[in-house]
Backbone as JSON Lines, residues from 0, in Angstrom:
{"i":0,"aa":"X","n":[10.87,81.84,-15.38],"ca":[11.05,82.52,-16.65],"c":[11.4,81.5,-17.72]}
{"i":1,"aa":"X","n":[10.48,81.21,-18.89],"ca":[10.8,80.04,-19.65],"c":[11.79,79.88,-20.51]}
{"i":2,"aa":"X","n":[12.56,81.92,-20.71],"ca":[13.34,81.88,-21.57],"c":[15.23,81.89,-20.55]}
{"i":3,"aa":"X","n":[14.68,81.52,-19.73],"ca":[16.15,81.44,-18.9],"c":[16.69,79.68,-18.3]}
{"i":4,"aa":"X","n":[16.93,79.02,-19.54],"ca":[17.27,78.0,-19.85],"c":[18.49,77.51,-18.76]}
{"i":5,"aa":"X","n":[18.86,78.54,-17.92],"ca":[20.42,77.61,-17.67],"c":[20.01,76.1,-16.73]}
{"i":6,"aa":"X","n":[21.38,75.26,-16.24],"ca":[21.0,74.15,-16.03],"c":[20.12,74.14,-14.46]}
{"i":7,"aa":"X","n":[20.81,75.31,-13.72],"ca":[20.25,75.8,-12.18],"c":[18.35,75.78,-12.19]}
{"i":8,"aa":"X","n":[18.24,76.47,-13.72],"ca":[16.29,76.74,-13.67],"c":[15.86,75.4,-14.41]}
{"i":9,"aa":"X","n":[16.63,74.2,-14.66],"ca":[16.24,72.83,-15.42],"c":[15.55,72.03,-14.05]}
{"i":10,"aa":"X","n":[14.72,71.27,-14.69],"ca":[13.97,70.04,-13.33],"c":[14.61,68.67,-14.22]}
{"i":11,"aa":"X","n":[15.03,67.48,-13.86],"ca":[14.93,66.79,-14.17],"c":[13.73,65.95,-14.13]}
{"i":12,"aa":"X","n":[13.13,65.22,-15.74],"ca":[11.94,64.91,-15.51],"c":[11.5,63.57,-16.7]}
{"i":13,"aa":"X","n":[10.95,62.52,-16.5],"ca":[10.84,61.65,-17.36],"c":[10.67,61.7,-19.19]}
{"i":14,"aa":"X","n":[10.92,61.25,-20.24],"ca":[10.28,61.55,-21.46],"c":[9.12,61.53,-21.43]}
{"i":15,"aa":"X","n":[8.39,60.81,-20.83],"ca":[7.01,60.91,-20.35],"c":[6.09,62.16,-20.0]}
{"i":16,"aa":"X","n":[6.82,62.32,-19.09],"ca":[6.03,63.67,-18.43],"c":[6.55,65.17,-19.62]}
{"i":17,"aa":"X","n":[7.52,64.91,-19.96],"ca":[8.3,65.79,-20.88],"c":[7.03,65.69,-22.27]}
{"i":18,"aa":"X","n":[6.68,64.97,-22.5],"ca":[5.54,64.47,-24.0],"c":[4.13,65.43,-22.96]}
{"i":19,"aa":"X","n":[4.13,65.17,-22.03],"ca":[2.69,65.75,-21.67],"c":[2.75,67.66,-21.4]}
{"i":20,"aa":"X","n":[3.54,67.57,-21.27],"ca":[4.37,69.55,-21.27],"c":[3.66,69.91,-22.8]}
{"i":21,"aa":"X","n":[3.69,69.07,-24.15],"ca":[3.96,69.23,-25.15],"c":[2.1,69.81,-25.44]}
{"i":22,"aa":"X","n":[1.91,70.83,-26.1],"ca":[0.63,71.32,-26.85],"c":[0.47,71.8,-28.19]}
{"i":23,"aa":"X","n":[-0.44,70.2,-28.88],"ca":[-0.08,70.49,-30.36],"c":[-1.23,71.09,-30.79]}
{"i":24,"aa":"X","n":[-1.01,71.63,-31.45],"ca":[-2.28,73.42,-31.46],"c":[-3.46,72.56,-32.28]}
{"i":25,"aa":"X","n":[-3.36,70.96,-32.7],"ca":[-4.46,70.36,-33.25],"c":[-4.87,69.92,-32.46]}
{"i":26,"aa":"X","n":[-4.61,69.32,-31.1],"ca":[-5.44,69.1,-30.32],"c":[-7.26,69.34,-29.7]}
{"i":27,"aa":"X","n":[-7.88,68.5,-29.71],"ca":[-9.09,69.13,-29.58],"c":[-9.86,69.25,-27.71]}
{"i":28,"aa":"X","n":[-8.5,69.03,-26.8],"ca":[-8.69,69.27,-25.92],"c":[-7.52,69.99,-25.09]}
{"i":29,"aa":"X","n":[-7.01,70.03,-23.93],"ca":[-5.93,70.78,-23.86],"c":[-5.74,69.76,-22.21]}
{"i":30,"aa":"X","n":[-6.48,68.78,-21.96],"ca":[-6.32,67.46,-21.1],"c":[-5.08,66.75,-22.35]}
{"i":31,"aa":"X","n":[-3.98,66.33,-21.49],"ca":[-3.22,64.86,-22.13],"c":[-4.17,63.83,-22.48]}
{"i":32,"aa":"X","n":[-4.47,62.79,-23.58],"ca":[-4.69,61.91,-23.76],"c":[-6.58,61.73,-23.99]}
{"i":33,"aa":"X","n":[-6.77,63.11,-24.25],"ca":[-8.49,63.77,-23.85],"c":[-8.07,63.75,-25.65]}
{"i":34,"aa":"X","n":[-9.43,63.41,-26.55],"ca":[-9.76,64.17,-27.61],"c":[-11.47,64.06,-27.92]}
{"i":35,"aa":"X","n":[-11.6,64.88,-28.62],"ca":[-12.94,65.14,-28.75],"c":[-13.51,64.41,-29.99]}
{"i":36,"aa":"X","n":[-14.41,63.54,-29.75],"ca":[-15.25,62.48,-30.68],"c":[-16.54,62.98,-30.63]}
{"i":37,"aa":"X","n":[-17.01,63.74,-31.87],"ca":[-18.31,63.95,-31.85],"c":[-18.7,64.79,-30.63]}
{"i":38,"aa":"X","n":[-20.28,64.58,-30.02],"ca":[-20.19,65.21,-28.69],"c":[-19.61,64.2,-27.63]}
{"i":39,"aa":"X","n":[-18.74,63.85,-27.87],"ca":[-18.26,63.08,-26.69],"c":[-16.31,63.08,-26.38]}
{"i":40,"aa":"X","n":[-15.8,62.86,-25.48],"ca":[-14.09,63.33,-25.04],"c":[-14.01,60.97,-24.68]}
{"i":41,"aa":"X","n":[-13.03,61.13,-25.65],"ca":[-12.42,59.95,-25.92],"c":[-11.12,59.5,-24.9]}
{"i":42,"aa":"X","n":[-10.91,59.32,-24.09],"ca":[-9.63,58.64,-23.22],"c":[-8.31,58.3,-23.92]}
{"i":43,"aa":"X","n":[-7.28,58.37,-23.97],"ca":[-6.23,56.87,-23.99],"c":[-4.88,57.17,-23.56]}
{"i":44,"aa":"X","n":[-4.02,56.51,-24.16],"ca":[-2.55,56.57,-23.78],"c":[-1.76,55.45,-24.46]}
{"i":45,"aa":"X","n":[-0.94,56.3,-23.64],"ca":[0.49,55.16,-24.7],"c":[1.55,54.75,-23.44]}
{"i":46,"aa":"X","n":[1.54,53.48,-22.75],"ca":[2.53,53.17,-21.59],"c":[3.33,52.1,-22.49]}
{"i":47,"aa":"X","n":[4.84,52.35,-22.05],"ca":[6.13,51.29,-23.15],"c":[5.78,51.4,-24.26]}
{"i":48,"aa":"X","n":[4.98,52.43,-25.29],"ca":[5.38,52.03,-26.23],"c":[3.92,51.64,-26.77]}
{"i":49,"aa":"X","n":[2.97,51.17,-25.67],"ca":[1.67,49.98,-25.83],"c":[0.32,51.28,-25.52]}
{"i":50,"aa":"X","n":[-0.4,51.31,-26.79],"ca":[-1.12,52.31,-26.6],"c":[-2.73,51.51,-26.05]}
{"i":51,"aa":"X","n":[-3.77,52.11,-25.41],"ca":[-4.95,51.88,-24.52],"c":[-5.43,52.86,-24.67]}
{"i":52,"aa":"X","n":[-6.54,52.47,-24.92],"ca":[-7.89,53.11,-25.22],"c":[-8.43,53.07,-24.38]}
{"i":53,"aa":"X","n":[-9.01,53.52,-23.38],"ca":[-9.83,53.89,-22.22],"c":[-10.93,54.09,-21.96]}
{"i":54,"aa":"X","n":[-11.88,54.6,-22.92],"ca":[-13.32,54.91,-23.07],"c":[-13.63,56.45,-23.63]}
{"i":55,"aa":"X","n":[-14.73,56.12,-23.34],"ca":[-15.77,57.26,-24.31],"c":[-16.42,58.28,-22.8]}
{"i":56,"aa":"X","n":[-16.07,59.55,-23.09],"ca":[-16.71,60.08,-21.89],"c":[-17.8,61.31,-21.88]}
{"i":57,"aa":"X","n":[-18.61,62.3,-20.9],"ca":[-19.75,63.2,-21.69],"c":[-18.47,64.22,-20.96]}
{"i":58,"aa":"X","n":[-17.38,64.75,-20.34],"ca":[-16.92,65.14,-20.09],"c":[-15.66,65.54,-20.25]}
{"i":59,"aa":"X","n":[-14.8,66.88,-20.65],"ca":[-13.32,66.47,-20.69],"c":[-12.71,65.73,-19.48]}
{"i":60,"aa":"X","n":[-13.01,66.32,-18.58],"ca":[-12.33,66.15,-17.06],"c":[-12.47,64.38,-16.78]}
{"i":61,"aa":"X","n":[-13.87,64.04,-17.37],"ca":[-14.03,62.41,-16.54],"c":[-13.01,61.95,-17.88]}
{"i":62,"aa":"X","n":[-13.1,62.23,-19.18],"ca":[-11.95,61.43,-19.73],"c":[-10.27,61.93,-18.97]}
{"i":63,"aa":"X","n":[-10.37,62.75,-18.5],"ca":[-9.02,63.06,-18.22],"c":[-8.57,62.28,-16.83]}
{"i":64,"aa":"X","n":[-9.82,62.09,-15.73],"ca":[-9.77,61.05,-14.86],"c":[-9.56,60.06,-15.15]}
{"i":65,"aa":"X","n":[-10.13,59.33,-15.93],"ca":[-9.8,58.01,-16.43],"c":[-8.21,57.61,-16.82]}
{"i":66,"aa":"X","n":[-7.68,58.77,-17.39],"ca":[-6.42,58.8,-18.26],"c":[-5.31,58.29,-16.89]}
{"i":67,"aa":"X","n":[-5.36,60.13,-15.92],"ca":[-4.78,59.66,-14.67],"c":[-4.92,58.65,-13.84]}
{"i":68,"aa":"X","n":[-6.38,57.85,-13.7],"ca":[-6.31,56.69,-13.09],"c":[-5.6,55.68,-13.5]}
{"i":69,"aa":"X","n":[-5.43,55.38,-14.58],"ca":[-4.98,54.51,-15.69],"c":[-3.59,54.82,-15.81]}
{"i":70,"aa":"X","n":[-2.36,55.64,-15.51],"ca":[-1.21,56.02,-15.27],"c":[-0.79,55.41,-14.09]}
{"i":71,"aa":"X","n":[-1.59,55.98,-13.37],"ca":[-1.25,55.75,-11.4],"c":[-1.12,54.17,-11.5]}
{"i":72,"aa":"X","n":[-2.48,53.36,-12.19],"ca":[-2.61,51.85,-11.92],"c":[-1.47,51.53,-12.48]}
{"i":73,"aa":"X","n":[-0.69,51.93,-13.33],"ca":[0.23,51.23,-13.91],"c":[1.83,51.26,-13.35]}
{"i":74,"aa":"X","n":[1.51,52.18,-12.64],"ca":[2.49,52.9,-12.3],"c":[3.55,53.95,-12.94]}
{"i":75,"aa":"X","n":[2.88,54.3,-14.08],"ca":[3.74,55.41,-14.93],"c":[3.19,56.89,-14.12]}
{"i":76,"aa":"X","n":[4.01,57.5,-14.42],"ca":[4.06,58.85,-13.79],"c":[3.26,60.07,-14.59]}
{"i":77,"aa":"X","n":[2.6,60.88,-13.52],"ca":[1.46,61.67,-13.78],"c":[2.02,63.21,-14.04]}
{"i":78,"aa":"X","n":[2.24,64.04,-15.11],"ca":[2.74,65.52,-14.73],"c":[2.15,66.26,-13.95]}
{"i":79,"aa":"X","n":[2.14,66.67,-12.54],"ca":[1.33,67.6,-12.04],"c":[1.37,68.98,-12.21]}
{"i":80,"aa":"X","n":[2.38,69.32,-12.84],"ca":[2.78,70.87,-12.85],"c":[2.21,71.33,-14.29]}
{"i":81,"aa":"X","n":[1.28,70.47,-15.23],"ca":[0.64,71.18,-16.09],"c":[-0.45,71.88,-15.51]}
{"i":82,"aa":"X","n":[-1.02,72.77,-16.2],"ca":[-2.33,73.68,-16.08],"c":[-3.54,72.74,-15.99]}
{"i":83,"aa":"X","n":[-3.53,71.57,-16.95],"ca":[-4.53,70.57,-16.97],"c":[-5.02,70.0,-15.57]}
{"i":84,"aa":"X","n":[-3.77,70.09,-14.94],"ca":[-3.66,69.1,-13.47],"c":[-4.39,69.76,-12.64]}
{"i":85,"aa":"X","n":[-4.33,70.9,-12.67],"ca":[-4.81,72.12,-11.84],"c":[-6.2,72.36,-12.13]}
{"i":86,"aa":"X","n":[-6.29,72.1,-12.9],"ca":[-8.19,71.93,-13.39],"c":[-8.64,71.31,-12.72]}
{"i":87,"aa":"X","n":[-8.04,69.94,-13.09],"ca":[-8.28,68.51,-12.62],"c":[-8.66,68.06,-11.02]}
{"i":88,"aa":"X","n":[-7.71,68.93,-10.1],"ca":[-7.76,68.68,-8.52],"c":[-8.56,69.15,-8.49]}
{"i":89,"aa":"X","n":[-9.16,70.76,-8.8],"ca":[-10.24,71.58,-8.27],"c":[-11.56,70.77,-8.87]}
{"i":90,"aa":"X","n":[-11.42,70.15,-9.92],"ca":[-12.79,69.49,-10.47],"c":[-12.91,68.17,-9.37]}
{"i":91,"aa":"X","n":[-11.5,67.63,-8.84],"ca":[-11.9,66.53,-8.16],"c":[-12.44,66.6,-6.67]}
{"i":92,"aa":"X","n":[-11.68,68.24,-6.47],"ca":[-11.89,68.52,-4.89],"c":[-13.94,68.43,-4.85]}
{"i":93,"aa":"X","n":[-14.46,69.58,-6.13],"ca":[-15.79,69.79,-5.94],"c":[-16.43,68.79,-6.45]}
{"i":94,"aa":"X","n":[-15.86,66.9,-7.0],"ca":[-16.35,66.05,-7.05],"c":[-16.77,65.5,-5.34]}
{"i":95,"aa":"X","n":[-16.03,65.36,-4.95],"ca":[-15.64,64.9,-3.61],"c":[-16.98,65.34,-2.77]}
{"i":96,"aa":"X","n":[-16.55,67.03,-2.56],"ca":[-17.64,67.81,-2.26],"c":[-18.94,67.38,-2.35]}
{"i":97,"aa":"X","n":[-19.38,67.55,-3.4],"ca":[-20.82,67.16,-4.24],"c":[-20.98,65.5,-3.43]}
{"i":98,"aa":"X","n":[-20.07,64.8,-3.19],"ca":[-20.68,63.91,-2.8],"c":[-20.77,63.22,-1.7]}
{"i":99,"aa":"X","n":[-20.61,64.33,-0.99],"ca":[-20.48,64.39,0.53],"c":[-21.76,65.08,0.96]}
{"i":100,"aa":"X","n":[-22.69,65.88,0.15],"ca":[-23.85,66.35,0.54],"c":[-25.56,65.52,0.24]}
C-alpha cells in the first residue's frame, strides 16, 4: 500500500535505484535512461556523477538492454522491482527463446 509510509513497509535502497522509481510525465519512454530520438530510442546514464551515452537503438527494450548492461559492467546497481524490469525479463526470456530455435 503506497500510502502506508511507516518505517516497517520502508526497503532500504540506493539514491540510485531511488532516481529510477522516479516518472517524469515528460519522459518519452517509461524504460530508465530510454528516450525517444526521432524514430529511434537513444540509451544513456549517469554513473558518479559521469554521464554515457550508449547508443542509438530501433527498439525501446534493446536501448533499455544496453542501459542494464552498462550498469551491471560497472557495477552500479539495477532496480528490479520497477514495471520496466518486468518487461524487460519477459522480452529477454522470448529473446533467448527465439534464439534457441
Amino acid at each position: 500500500n503506497r500510502s502506508d509510509n511507516r518505517l516497517c513497509n520502508l526497503r532500504k535502497i540506493t539514491n540510485a535505484c531511488n532516481t529510477q522509481n522516479r516518472h517524469d510525465s515528460n519522459r518519452s519512454s517509461i524504460f530508465p535512461g530510454v528516450s525517444k530520438h526521432g524514430k529511434k530510442y537513444a540509451s544513456s546514464c549517469s554513473v558518479n556523477g559521469k554521464s554515457k551515452y550508449l547508443g542509438r537503438y530501433n527498439t525501446e527494450l534493446e536501448a533499455y538492454h544496453a542501459y542494464v548492461t552498462y550498469l551491471r559492467s560497472v557495477g552500479s546497481t539495477v532496480n528490479t522491482e520497477v514495471e520496466a524490469y518486468k518487461i524487460y525479463t519477459n522480452w529477454l526470456d522470448e529473446q533467448k527463446q527465439s534464439s534457441l530455435l
